[in-house]
Structures are given as structure tokens and as C-alpha cells.
DSSP file (Angstrom, degrees, kcal/mol; ACC not computed):
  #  RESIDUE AA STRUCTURE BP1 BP2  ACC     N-H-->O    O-->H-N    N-H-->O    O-->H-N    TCO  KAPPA ALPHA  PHI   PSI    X-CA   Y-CA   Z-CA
    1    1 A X     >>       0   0    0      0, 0.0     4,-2.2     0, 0.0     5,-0.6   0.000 360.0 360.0 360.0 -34.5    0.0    0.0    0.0
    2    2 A X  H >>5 +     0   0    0      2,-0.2     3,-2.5     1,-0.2     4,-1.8   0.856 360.0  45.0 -71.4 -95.6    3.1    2.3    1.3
    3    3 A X  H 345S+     0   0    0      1,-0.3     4,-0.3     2,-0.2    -1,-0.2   0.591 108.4  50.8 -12.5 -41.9    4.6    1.6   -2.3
    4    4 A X  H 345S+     0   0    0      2,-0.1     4,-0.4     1,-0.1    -1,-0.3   0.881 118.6  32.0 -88.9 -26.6    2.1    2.1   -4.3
    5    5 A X  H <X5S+     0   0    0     -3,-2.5     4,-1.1    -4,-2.2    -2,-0.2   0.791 104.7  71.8 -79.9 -36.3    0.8    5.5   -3.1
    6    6 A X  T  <<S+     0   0    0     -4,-1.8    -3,-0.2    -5,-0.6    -1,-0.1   0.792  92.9  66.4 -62.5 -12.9    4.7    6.6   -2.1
    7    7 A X  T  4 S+     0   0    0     -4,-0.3    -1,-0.3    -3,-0.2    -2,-0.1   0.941 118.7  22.7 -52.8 -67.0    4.8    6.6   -6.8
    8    8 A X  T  4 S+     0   0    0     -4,-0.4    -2,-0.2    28,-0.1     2,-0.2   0.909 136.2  18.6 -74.0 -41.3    2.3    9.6   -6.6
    9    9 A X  S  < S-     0   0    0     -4,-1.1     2,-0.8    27,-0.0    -1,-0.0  -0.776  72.2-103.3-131.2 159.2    3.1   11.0   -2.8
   10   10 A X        -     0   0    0     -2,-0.2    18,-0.7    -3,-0.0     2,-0.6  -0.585  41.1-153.0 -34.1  75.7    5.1   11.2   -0.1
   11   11 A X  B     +A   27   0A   0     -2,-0.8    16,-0.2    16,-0.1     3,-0.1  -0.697  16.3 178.1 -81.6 146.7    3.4    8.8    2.7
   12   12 A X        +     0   0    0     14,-4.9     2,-0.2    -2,-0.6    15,-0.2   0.894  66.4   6.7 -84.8 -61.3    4.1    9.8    6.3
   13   13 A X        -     0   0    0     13,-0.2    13,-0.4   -11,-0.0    -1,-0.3  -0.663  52.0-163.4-153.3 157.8    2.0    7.2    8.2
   14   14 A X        -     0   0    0     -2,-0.2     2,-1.9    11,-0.2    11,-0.2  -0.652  10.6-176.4-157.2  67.9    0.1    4.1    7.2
   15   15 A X  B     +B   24   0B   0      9,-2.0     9,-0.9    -2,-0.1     2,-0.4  -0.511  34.6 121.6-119.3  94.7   -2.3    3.0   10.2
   16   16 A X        -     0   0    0     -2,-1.9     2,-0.3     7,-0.3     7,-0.1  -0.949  48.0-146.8-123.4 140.3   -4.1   -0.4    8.9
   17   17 A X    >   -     0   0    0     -2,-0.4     3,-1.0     5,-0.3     2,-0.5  -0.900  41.4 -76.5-109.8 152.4   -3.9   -3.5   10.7
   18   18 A X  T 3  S+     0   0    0     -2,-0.3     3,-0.1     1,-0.2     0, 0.0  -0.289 112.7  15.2 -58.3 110.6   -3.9   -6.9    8.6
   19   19 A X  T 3  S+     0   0    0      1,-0.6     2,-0.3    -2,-0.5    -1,-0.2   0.766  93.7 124.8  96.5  37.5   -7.1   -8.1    7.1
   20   20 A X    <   -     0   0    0     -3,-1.0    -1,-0.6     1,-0.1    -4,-0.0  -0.981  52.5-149.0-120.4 140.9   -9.1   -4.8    7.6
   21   21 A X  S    S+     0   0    0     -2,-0.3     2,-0.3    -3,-0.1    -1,-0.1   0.433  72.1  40.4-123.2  41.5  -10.5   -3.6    5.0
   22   22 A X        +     0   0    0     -5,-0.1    -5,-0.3    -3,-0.0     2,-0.3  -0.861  60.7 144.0-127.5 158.0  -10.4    0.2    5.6
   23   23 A X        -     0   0    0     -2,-0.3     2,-0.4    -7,-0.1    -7,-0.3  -0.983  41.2 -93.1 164.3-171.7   -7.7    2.2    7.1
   24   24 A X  B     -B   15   0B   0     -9,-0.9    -9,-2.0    -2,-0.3     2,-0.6  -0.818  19.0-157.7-150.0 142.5   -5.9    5.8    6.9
   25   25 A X        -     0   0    0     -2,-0.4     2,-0.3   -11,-0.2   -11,-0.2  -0.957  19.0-148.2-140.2 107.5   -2.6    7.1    4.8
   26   26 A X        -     0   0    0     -2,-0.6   -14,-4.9   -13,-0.4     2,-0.3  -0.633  10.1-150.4 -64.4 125.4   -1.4    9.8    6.2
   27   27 A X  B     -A   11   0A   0     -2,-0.3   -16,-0.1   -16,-0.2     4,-0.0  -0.793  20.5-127.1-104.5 145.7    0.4   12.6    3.9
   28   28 A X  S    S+     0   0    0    -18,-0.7     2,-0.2    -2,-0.3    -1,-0.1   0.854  96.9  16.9 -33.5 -48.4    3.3   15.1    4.5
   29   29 A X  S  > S-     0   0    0    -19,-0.1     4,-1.8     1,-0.1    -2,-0.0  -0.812  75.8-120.6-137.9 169.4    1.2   17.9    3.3
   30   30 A X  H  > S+     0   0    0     -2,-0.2     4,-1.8     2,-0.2     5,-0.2   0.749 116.3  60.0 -80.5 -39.9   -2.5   18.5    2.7
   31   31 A X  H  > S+     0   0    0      2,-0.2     4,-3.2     1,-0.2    -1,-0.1   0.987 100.6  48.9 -74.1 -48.6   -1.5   19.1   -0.9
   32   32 A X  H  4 S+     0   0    0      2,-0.2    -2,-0.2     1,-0.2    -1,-0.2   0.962 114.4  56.5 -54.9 -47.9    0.2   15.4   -1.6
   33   33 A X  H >< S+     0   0    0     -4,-1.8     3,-0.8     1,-0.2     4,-0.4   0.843 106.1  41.9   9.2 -96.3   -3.1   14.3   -0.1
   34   34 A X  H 3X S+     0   0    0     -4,-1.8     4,-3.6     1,-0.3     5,-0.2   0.712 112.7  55.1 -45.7 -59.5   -5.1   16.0   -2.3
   35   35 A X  T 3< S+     0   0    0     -4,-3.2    -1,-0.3     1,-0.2    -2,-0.2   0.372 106.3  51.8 -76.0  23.5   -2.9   15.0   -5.4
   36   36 A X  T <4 S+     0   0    0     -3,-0.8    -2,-0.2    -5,-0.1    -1,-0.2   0.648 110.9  48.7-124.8 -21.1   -3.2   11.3   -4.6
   37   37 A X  T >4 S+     0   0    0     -4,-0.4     3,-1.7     2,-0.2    -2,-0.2   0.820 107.7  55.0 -74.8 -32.4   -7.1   11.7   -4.5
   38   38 A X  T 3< S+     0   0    0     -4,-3.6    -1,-0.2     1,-0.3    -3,-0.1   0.196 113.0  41.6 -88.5  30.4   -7.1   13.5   -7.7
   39   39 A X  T >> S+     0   0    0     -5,-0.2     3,-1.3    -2,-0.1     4,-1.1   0.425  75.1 120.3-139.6  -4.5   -5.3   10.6   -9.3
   40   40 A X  H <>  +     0   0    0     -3,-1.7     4,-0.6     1,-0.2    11,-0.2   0.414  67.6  64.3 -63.3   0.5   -7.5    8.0   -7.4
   41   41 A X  H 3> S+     0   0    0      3,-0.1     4,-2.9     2,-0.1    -1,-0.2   0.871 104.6  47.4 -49.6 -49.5   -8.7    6.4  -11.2
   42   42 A X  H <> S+     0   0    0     -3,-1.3     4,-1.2     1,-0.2    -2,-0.2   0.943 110.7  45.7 -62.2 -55.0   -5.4    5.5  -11.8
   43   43 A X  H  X S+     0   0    0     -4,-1.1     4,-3.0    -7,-0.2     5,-0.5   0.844 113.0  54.2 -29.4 -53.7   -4.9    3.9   -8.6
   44   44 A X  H  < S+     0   0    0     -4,-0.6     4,-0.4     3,-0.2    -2,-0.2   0.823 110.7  49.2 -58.2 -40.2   -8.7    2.0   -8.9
   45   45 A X  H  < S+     0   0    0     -4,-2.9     3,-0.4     2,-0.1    -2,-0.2   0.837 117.3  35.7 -41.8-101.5   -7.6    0.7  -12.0
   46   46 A X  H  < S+     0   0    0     -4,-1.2    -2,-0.2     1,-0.2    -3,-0.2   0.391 138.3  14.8  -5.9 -53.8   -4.2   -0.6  -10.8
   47   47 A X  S  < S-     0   0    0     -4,-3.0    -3,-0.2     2,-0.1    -1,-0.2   0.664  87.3-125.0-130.6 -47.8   -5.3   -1.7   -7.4
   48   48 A X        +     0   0    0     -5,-0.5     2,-0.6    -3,-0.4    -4,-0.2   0.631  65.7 141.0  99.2  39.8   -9.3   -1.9   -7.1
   49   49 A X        -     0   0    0     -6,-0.5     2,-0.4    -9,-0.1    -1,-0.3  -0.861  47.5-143.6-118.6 164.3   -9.0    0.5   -4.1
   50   50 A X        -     0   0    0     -2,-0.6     2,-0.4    -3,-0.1    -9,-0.1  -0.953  16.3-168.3-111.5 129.2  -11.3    3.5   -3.1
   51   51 A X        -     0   0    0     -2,-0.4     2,-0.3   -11,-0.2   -11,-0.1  -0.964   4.5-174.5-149.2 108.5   -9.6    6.3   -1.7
   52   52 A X        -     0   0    0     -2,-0.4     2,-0.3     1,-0.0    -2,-0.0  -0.584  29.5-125.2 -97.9 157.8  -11.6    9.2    0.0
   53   53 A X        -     0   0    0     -2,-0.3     2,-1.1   -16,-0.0     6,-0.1  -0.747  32.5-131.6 -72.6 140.1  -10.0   12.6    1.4
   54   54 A X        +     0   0    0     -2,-0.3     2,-0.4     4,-0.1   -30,-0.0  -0.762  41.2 166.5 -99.3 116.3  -11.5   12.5    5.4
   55   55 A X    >   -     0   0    0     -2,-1.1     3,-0.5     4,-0.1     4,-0.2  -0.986  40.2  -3.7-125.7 151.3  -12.9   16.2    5.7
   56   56 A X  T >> S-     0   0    0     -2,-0.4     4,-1.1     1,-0.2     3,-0.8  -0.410 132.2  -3.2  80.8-139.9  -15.5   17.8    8.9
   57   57 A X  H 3> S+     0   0    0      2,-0.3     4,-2.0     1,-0.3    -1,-0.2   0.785 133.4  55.6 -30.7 -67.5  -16.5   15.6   11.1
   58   58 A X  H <> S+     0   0    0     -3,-0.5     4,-2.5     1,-0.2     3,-0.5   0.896 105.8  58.7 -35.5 -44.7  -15.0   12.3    9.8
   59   59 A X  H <4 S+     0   0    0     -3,-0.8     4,-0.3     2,-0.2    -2,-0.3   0.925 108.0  49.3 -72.0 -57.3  -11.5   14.2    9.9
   60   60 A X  H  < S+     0   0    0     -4,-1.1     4,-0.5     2,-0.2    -1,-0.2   0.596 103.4  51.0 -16.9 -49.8  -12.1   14.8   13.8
   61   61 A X  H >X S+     0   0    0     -4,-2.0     4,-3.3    -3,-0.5     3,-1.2   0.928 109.5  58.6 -96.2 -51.2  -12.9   11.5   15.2
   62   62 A X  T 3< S+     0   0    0     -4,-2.5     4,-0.4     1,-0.2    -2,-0.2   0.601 108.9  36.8 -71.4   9.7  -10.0   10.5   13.5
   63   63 A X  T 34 S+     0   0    0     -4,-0.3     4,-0.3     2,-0.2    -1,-0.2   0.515 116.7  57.8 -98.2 -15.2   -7.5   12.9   15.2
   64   64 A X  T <> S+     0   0    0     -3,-1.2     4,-1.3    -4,-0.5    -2,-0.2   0.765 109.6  41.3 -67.8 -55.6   -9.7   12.1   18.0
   65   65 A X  H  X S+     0   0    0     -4,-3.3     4,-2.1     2,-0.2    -2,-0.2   0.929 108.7  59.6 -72.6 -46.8   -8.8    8.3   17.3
   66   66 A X  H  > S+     0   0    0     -4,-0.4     4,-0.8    -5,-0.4    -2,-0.2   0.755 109.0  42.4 -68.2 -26.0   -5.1    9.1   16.7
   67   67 A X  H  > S+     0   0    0     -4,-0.3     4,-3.4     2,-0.2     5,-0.4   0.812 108.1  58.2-105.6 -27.8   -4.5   10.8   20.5
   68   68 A X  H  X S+     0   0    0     -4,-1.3     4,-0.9     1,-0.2    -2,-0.2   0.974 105.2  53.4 -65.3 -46.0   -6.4    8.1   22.2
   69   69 A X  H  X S+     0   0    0     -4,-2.1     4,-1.1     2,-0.2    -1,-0.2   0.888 109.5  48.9 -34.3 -54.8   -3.7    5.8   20.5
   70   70 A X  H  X S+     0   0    0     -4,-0.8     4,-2.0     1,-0.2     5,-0.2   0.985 104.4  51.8 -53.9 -47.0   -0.8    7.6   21.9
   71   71 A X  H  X S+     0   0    0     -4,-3.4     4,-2.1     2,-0.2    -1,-0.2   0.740 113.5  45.2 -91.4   6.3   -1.7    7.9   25.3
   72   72 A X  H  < S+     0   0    0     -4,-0.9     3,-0.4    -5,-0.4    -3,-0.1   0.822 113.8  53.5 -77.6 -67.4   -2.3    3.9   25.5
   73   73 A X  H >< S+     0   0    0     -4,-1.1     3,-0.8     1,-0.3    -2,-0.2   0.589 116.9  35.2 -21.2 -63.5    0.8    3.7   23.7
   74   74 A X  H 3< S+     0   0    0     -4,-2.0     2,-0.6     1,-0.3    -1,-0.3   0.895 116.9  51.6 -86.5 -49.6    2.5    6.0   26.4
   75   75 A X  T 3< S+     0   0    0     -4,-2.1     2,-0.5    -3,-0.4    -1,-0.3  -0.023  78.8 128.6 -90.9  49.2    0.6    4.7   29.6
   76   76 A X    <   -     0   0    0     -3,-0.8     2,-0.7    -2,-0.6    -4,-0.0  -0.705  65.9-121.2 -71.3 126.8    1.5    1.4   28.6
   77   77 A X        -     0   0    0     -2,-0.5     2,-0.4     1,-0.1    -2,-0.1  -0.435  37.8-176.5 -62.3 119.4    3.2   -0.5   31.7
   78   78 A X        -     0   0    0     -2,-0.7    -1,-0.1     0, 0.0    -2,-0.0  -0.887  32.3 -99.7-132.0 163.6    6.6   -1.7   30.8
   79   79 A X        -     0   0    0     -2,-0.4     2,-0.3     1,-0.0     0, 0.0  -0.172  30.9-147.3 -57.4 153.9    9.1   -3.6   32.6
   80   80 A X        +     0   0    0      2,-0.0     2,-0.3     0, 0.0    -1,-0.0  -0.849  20.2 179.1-104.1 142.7   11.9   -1.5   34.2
   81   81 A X        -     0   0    0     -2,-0.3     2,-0.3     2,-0.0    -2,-0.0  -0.948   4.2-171.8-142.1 130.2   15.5   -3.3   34.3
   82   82 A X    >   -     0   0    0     -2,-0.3     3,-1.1     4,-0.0     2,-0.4  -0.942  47.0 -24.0-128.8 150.4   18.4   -1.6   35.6
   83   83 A X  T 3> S-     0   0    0     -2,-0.3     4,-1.5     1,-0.2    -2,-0.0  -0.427 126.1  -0.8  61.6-114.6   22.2   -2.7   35.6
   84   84 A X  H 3> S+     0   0    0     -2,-0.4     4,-3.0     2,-0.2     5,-0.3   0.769 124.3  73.8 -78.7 -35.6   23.2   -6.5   35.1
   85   85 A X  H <> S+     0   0    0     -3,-1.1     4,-1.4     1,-0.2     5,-0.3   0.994 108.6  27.2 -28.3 -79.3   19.6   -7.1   35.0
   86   86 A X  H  4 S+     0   0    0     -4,-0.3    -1,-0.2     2,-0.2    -2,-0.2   0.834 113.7  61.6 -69.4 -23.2   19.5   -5.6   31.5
   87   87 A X  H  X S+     0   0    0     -4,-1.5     4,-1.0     1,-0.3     3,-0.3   0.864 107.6  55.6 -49.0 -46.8   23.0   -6.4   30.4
   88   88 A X  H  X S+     0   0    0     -4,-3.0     4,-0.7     1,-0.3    -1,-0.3   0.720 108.3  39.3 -38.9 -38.0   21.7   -9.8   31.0
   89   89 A X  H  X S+     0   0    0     -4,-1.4     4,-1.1    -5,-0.3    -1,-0.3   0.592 106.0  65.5-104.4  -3.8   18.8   -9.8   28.9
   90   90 A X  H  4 S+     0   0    0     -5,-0.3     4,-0.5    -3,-0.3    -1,-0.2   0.784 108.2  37.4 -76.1 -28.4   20.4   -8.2   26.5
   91   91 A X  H  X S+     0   0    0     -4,-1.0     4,-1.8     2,-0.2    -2,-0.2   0.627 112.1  60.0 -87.1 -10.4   22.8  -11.2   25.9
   92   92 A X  H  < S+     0   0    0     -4,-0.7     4,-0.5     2,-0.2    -2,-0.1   0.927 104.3  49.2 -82.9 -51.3   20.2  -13.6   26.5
   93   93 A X  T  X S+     0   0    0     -4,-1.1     4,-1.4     1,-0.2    -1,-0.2   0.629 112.4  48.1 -40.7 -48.0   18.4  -12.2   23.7
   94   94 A X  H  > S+     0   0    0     -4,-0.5     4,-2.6     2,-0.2    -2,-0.2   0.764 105.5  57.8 -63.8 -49.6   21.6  -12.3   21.4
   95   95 A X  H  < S+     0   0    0     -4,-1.8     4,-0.3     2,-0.2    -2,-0.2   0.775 104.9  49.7 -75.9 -10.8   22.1  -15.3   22.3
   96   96 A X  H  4 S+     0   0    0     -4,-0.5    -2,-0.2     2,-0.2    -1,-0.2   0.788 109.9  55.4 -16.9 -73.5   18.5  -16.4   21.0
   97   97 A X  H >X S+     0   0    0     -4,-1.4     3,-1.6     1,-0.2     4,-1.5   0.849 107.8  39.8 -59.9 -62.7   19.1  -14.8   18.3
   98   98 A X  H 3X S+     0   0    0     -4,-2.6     4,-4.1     1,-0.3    -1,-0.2   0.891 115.2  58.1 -49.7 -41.6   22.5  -16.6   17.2
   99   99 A X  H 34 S+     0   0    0     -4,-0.3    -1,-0.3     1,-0.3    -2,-0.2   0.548 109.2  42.0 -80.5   7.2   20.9  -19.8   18.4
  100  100 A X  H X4 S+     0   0    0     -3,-1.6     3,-1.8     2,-0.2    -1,-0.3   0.860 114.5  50.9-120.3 -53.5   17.9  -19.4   15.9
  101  101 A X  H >< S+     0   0    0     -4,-1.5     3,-1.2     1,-0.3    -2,-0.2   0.796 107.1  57.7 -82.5 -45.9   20.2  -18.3   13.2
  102  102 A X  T 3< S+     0   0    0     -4,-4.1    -1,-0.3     1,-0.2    -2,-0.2   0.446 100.1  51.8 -80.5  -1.4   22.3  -21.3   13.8
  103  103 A X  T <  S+     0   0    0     -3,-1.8     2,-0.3    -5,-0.1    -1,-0.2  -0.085  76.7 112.4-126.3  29.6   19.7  -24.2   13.3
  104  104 A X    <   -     0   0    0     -3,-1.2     2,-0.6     2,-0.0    -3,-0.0  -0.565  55.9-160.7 -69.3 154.9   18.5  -22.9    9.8
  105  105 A X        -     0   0    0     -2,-0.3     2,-0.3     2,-0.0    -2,-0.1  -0.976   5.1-147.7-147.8 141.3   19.8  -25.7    7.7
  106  106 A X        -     0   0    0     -2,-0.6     2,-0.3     0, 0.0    -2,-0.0  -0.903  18.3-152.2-103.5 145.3   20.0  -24.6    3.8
  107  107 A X        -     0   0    0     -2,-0.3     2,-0.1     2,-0.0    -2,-0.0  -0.911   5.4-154.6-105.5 124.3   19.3  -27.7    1.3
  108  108 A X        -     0   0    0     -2,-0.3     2,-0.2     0, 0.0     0, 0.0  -0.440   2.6-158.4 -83.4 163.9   20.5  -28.2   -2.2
  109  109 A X        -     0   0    0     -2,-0.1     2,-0.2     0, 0.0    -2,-0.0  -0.869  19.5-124.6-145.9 144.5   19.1  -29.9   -4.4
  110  110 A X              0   0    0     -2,-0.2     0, 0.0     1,-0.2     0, 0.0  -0.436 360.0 360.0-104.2 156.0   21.3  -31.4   -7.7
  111  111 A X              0   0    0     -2,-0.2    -1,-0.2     0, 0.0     0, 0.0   0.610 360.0 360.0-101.9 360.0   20.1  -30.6  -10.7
């Protein structure tokens, strides 16, 4: 979706979740906006997608929606680790990581 508008405009933001099938593209400027709805045939061709500008009301409740998403985001609990605590989990993690990396097994096959 990011790719295919980011030909006509600039996207900033992209806030869809997988398997909905509505959701909001955020533009730099009001004007890249604007030029990506006044190209929205070409897009409908290509793509089959319908692509409104959000103006009044609609445009509200979704800035509306957009700070009630930050501040769960922000008063989200998370864990606090201080010192060896986090150096620790930092290597644990790494070492995860390696150990996950290290039991891919690549296959050939002769031709």
C-alpha cells in the first residue's frame, strides 16, 4: 500500500492493521493528499482501491482516534531493568538470536 501511493506522494504514516479492510494514509502535506485523491482512477484501476479525502466531522474523530492511540501507547506498563539485570537480557536475547540463526539448515538440491 506504502509503495504504491509513495509513486504519486510522499506517505508519512500508514495506520491499517492486517485483514481490515479500511484504514488511513497519512500525507506530509495536505497538498500530496489532495494529489493522490485527484489521481485516485489510476490507482482504482491498478489496485481496485477506493480512496476518499477525510474532511468535517470524519477528519475529527480521526485525530480524535489518533491521541487516544498515543496515550495507550505511552501509559502502557513496561518492565523497568536496571544494571546486570538488562546487560543480561540483553545477551540472552543475542544469544536467541544466534541460536535461531544457527539451526536454519540450507538444502541443495542437484540438478
Amino acid at each position: 500500500l506504502q509503495d504504491a501511493l509513495s509513486k504519486i506522494s510522499t506517505v508519512a504514516y500508514v495506520d491499517i492493521l492486517e485483514g481490515d479492510s479500511e484504514g488511513h494514509i497519512r500525507f506530509k502535506t495536505p497538498e500530496e493528499a489532495q494529489a493522490v485523491v485527484n489521481d485516485r482512477s489510476a490507482v482504482a484501476k491498478e489496485h481496485g482501491w477506493t480512496l476518499d479525502l477525510l474532511s468535517g466531522d470524519h477528519e475529527q474523530r480521526y485525530w480524535q482516534k489518533i491521541l487516544v492511540d498515543r496515550q495507550v501507547k505511552l501509559n502502557r506498563p513496561r518492565e523497568k531493568k536496571r544494571g546486570t539485570e538488562k546487560l543480561i537480557s540483553k545477551a540472552e536475547k543475542i544469544i536467541m538470536a544466534r541460536a535461531k540463526e544457527a539451526n536454519k539448515h540450507i538444502h541443495f538440491q542437484d540438478v
